[in-house]
C-alpha positions in Angstrom: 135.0 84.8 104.1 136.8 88.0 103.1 137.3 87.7 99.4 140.9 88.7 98.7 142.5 87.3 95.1 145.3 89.5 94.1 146.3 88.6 90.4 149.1 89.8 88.7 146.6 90.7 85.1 143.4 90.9 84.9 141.1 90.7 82.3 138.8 93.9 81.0 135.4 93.9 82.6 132.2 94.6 79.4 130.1 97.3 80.6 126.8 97.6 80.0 125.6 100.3 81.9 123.7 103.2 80.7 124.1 106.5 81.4 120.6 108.9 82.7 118.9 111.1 80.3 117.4 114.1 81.4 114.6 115.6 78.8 115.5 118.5 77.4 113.4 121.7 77.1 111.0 121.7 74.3 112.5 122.8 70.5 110.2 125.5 70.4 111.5 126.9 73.7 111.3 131.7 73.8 114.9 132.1 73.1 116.6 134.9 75.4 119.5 136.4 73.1 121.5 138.3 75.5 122.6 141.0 72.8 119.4 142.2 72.9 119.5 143.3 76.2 122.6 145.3 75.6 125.3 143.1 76.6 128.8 144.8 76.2 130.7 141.0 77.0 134.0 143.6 77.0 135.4 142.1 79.9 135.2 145.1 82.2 131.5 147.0 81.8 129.7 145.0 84.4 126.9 143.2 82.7 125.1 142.1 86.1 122.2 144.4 85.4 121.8 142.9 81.7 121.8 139.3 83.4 119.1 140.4 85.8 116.8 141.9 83.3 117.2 138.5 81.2 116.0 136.7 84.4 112.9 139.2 84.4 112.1 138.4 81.2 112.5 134.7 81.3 110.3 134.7 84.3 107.9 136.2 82.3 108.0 133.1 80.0 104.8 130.4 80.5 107.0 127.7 78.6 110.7 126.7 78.3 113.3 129.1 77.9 116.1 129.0 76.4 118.9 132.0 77.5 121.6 132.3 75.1 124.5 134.5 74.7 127.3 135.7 72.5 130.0 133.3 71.4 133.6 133.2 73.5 132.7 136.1 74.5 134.0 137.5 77.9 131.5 139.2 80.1 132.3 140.9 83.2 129.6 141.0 86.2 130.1 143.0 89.5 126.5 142.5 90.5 123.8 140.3 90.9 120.8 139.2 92.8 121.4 138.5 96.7 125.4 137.1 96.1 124.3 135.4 92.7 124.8 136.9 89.0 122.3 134.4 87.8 119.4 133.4 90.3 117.4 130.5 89.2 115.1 129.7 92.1 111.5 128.1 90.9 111.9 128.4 87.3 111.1 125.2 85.2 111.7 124.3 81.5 115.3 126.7 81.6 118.9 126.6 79.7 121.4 128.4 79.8 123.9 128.5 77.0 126.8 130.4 77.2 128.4 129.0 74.0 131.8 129.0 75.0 131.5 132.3 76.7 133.5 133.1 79.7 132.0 134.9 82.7 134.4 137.0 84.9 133.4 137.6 88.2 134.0 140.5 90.3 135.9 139.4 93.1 133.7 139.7 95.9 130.9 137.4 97.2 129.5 137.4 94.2 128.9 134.1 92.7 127.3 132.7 89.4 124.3 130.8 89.4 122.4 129.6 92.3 118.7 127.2 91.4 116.4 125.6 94.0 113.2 124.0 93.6 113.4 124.0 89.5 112.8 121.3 87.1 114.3 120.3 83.6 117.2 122.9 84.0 119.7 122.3 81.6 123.2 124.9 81.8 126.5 123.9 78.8 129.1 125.8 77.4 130.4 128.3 79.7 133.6 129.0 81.7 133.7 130.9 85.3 136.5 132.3 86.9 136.9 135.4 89.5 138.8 138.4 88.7 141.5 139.3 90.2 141.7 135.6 91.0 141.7 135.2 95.1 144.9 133.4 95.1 148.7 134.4 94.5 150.8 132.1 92.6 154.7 131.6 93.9 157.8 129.7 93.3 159.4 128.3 96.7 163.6 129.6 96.2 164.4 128.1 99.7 163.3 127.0 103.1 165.6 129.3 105.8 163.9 127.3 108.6 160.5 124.8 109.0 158.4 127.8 109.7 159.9 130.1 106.7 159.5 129.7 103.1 161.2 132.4 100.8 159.6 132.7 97.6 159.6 134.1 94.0 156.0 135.5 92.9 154.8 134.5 89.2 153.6 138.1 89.0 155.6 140.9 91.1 152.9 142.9 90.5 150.8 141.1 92.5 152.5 141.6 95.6 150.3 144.5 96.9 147.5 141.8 96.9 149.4 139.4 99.5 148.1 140.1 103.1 147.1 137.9 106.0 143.9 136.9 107.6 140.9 139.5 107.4 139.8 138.3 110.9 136.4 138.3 110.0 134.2 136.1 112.4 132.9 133.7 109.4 136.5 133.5 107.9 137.3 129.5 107.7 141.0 128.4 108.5 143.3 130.8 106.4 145.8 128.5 105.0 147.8 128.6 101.8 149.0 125.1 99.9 152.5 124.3 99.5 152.9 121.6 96.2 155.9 119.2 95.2 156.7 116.4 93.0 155.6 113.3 94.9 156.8 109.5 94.5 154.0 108.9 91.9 152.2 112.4 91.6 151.8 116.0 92.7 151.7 116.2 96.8 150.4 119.3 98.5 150.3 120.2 102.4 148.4 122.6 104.1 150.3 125.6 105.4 149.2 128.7 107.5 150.9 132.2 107.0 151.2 134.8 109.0 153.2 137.3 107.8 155.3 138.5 104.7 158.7 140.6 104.6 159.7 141.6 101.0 163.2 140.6 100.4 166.0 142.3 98.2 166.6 140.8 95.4 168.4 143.1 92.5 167.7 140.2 90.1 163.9 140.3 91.2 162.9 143.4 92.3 160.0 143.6 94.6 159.0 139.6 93.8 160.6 137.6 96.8 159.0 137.4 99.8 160.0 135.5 103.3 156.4 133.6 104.3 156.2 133.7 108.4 153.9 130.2 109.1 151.5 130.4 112.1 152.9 126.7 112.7 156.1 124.8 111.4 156.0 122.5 108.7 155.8 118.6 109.8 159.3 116.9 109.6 157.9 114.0 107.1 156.3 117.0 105.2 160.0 118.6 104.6 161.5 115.1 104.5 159.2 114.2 101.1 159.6 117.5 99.5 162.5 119.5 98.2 162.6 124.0 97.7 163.9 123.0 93.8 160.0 121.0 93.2 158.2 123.3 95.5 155.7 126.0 94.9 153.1 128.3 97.2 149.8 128.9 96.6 148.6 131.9 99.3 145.3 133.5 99.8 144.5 137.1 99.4 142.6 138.3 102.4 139.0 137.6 103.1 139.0 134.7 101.0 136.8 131.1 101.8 134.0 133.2 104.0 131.9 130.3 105.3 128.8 132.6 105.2 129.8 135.0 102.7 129.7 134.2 98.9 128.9 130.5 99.2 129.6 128.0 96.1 129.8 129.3 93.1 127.5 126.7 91.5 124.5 125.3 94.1 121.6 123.3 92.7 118.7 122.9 95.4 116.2 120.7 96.0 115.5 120.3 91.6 114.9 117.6 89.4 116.2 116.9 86.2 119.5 118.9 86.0 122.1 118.8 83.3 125.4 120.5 83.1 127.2 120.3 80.0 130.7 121.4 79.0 131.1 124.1 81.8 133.8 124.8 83.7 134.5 126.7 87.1 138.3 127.9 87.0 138.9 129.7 90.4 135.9 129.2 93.3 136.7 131.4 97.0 134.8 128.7 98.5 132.8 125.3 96.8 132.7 124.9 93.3 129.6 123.2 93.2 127.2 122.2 96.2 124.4 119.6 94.9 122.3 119.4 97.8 118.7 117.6 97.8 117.9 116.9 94.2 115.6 114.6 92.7 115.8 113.0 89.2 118.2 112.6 87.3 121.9 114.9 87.9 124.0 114.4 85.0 127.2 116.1 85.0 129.4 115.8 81.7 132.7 117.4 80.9 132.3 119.7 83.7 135.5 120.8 84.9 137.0 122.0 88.3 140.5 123.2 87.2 142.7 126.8 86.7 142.7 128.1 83.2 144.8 126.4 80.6 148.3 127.9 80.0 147.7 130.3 82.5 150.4 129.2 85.1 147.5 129.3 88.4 147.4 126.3 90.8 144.4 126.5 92.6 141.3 126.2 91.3 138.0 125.8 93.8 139.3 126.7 97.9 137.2 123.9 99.1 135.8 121.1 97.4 135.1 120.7 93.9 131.4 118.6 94.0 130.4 119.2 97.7 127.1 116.6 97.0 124.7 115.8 99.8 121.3 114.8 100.6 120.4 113.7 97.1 117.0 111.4 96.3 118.4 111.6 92.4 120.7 109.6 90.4 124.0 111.2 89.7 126.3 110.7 86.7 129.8 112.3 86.3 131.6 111.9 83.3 134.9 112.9 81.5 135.3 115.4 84.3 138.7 116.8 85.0 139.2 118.4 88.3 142.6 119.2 89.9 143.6 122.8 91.8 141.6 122.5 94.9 142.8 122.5 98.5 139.9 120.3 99.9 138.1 117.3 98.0 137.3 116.6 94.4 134.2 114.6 95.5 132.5 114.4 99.2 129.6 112.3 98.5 127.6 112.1 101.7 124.5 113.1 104.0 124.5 114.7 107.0 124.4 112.9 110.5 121.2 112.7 112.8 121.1 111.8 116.3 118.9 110.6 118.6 118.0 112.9 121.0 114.3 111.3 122.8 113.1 107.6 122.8 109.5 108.3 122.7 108.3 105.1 122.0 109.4 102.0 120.3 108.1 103.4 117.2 109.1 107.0 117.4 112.1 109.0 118.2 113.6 112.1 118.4 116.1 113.5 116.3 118.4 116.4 115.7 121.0 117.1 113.1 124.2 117.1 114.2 125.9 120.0 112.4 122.9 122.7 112.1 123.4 124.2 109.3 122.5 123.4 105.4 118.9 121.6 106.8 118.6 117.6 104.7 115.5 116.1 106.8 114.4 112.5 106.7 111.3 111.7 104.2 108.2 110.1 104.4 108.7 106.7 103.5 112.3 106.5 103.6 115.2 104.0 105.2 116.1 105.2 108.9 119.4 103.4 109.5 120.2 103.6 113.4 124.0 102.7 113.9 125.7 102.9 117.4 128.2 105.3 117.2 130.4 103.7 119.9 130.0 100.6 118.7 130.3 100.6 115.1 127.4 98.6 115.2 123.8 98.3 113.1 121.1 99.1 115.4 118.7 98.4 112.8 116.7 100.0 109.6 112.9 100.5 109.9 110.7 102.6 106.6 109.7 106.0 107.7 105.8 106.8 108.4 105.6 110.2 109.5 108.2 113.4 109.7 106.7 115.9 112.5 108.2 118.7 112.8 109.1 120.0 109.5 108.7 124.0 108.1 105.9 124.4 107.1 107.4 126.8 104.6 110.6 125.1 102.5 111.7 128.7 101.5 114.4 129.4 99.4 117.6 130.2 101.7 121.4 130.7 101.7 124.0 129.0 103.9 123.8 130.2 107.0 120.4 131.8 107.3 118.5 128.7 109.1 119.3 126.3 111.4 117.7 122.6 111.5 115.4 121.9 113.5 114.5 119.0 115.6 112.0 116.6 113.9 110.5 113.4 115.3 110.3 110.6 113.3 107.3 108.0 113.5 108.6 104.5 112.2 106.3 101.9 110.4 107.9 99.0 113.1 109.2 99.7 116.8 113.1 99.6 116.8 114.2 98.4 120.4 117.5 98.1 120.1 118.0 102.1 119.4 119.7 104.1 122.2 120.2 107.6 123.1 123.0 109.1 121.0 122.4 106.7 118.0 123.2 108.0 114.3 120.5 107.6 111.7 120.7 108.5 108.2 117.9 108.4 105.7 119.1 106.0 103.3 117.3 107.0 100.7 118.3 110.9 100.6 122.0 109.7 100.9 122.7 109.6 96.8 121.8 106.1 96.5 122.8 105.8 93.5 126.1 107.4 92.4 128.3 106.5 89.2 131.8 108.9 88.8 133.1 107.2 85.1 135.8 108.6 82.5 136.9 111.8 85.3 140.5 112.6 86.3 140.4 113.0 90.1 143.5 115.3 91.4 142.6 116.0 94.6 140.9 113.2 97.7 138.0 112.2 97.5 135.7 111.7 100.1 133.0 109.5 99.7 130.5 108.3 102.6 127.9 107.0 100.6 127.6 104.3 98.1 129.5 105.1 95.0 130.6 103.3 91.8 133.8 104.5 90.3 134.6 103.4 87.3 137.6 104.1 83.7 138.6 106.7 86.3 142.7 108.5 86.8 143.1 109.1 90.6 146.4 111.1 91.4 145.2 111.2 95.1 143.7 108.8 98.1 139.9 107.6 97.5 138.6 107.5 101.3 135.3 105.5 102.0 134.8 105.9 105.6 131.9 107.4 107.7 131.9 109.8 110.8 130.1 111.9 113.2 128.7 114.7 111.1 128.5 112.3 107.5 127.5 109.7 106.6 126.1 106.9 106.4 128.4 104.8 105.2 129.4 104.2 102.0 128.2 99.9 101.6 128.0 98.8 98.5 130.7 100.9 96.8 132.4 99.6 93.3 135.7 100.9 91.8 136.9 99.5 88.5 139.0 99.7 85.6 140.6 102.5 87.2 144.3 103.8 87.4 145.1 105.0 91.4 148.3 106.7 92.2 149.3 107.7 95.9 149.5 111.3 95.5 147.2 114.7 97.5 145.5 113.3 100.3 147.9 110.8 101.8 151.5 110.2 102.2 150.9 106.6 102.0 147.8 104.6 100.5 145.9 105.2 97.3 142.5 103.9 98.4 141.2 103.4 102.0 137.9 101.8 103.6 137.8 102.5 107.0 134.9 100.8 108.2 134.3 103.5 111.5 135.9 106.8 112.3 134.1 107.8 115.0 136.6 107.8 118.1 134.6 109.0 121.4 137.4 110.0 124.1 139.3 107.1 125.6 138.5 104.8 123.1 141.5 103.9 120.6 141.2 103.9 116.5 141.1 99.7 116.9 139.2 99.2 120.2 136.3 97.2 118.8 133.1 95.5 121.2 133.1 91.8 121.2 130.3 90.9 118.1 130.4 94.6 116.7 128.2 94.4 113.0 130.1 96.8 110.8 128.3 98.8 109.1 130.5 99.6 105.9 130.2 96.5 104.2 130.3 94.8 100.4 132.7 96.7 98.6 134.6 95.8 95.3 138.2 96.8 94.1 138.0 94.9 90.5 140.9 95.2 87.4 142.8 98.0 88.7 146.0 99.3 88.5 147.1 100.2 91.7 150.6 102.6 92.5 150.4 102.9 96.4 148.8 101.5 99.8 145.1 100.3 100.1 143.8 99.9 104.0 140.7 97.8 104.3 139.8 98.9 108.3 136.4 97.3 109.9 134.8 95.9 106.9 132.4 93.2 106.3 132.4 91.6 102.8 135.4 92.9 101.0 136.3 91.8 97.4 139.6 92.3 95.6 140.1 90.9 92.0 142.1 91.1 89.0 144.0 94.4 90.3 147.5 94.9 89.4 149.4 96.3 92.9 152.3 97.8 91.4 154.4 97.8 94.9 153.0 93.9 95.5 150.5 92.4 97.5 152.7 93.4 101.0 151.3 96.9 100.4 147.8 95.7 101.1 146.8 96.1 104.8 143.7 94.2 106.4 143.1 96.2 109.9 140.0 94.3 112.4 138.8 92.1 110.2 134.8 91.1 111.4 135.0 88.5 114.3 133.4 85.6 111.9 136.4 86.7 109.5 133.9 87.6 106.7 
């Protein structure tokens, strides 16, 4: 049966879980001291060229390393190593302390640290931020008509920097975000401008500007929000390049990684992308925000922990991120399909969005699922991967392209078809804990993950779909506080059991005996302020949660034909 007990208190749930450990280099580790490689950490001479030569030397290490530099200091870096100020790649034993030192970023495609394929890397106390910041802050005076805002810049000085669209070929969607005051928190909608005619204003002189939208504003949109609660974030030109500067934080295929006390204040693209990593990924008090006091919105442009493809176990803790305009969290793996039936045993397979390559591995869980269906087509272990580089090289978005592999299965699977999804279950971040962290964007998770003493201003969506996956069964989220806000106008936390909609095939069609594949998921001693939608799930569990707009506002959609 579907387990659903709604009671008005619940009682506090004892944990006893234990956070990972990741070693830490060795005590009598070379120490790197920045200052002797002639760091000026003025905030304007571009100390690129002292970070490189500290990466030379550390290279030169046959041991841990420890690279250290001057305390809140502010150091200023217009150049790096191909997009990167601090290049990582193959280096074991390494951390990187900035003790409380900011780094100031020239605002280009540069970016700050990129590591693949190193172990034990540790990185604490440091703050990144891009200068001049890629976004311009403003203060919505009125709304002439749905497809005009007139606004008030922060900063009239600024005003040079607002442009549209670069109309570079790798330039994603150009939009700006519009915030207000919602029913239980902050509430933000995607808007698109297109042009900009300065305004007279003797009181403010060159600071109000009449925003042309490519598109009007929705109805409900202007019905929740009001020009008094309003403000406008808008992008300077040439900002969120898909292929240009990347995240400003990506950790590849390593094991053992720690990040402690860092922060990423303003990202043109990902804060962090955690792709393929082994071990253990701990991630405490790193933040995702703007800089304190300094009136800024937006943080990160896209999402604040893009994580995929991970073997490792991941811990975040008492991290506080807010100021995005995509996710806080997607938590997934990308989407295979099945391109040959060779034999029973062995099948071809392609990845359905090329880019950013996460193959299958020996000895892994292929998980087949139907995509028309929503149904389990079965799970076999992994015996062979054929088709693989033969050369894993190092590589930035955008440079290679997956490649089709065939897959050699320990037992013959004959209920796969043509056009089946598989994921790797193992390399789909198993095991996932997000505890203590205020969430202020969605989150978007596709993979199991336990939530847990968390403050969610914004919808939690557990759902699967063509290009991630694989569902996220087996997902926990306690002892948390979630509030309808960014994300959605209406719930607070959403399962939807399939997404996938193939053309003339509704959101609810279902086949008679369909298996769903998201199943055994637990909402325990929450309290809730907003919607939850439980859509094509199998074991679902409710207990203990206090629904602060009453039981009605829990909606059970296609509820498995046995009525588990």
């Amino acid at each position: 049966m579907m387990s659903l007990v709604l009671i008005a208190l619940g009682g506090m749930v004892a944990l006893g879980m234990t956070g990972c450990q990741v070693p830490a280099p060795e005590s009598d580790a070379h120490w790197i001291e920045a200052a002797d490689f002639g760091l000026h950490a003025d905030g304007v001479t571009n100390d690129g060229p002292v970070l490189r030569r500290m990466l030379e030397a550390a290279r030169a290490v046959d041991g841990p390393v420890k690279l250290r530099f001057p305390p809140a200091a502010r150091i200023f870096v217009a150049t790096g190593e191909e997009q990167y100020a601090l290049r990582l790649d193959r280096m074991n034993d390494v951390t990187l302390d900035g003790q409380g030192s900011t780094f100031l970023l020239d605002a280009s495609d540069l970016r700050f640290l990129h590591a693949t394929a190193c172990r034990n890397l540790r990185v604490q106390r440091l703050q990144v931020d891009v200068f001049p910041p890629p976004v311009v802050e403003t203060k919505v005076l009125e709304v002439p008509d749905a497809q005009t805002l007139r606004v008030w810049l922060d900063d009239p000085s600024e005003a040079e920097r607002v442009g549209g669209a670069s109309g570079a070929e790798d330039e994603q969607s150009f939009f700006g975000m519009l915030w207000w005051t919602g029913r239980y928190a902050t509430e933000t909608a995607h808007v698109s401008p297109q042009s900009f005619r300065p305004v007279p204003d003797a009181d403010r002189p060159g600071a109000v500007l009449d925003v042309r939208l490519s598109r009007p504003i929705p109805a409900d949109t202007l019905a929740r929000a009001t020009a008094s609660t309003m403000r406008l974030s808008l992008p300077v030109p040439g900002v969120a390049h898909r292929y240009g500067g990347s995240s400003m934080i990506r950790i590849d295929r390593c094991t053992d990684v720690q990040l402690e006390a860092v922060e990423v204040w303003s990202a043109p693209w990902f804060a962090f992308e955690i792709f393929r990593n082994d071990g253990d990924l701990i991630f405490q008090r790193v933040h995702v925000r703007p800089p304190p006091d300094s009136g800024r919105l937006t943080s990160s442009w896209r999402d604040a922990f893009h994580v995929k493809g991970n073997r490792g176990r991941l811990l975040f803790e008492d991290c506080m991120l807010q100021g995005m305009h995509d996710d806080s969290f997607n938590v997934s793996t990308h989407t295979w399909i099945v391109t040959g039936l060779l034999a029973e045993d062995r099948v071809r397979i392609a990845q359905d969005f090329p880019i950013q390559f996460i193959p299958p591995q020996v000895g892994g869980k292929a998980h087949f699922v139907c995509p028309v269906a929503g149904q389990i087509l079965g799970t076999a272990r992994i015996k062979r991967v054929e088709g693989l580089p033969f050369d894993d090289t190092v590589y930035l978005p955008g440079d290679h392209q997956a490649p089709e592999l065939i897959l050699h299965l320990e037992q013959g699977l004959d209920a796969v078809v043509l056009g089946a999804q598989v994921w790797d279950l193992s390399v789909a971040n198993p095991d996932t804990t997000i505890r203590r962290c205020y969430l202020g964007n969605s989150a978007r998770f596709r993979s199991p993950v336990t939530v847990e003493d968390c403050e969610v201003d914004a919808l939690l969506f557990f759902a699967s779909e063509d290009v991630e996956g694989p569902l996220p069964a087996g997902s926990i989220v306690r002892n948390s506080t979630l509030r309808q806000g960014r994300g959605n106008p209406e719930y607070a936390v959403v399962f939807n059991g399939w997404t996938d909609r193939p053309a003339g095939r509704s959101q609810t069609d279902l086949p008679p005996g369909g298996v769903f594949p998201l199943h055994t998921i637990r909402l325990e001693n929450n309290d809730i302020f907003g919607g939850i939608l439980i859509d094509k799930v199998r074991d679902a569990t409710l207990v203990g949660n206090r629904l602060h707009e009453g039981p009605a506002a829990v909606r059970i959609v296609n509820p498995p034909p046995d009525g588990d």
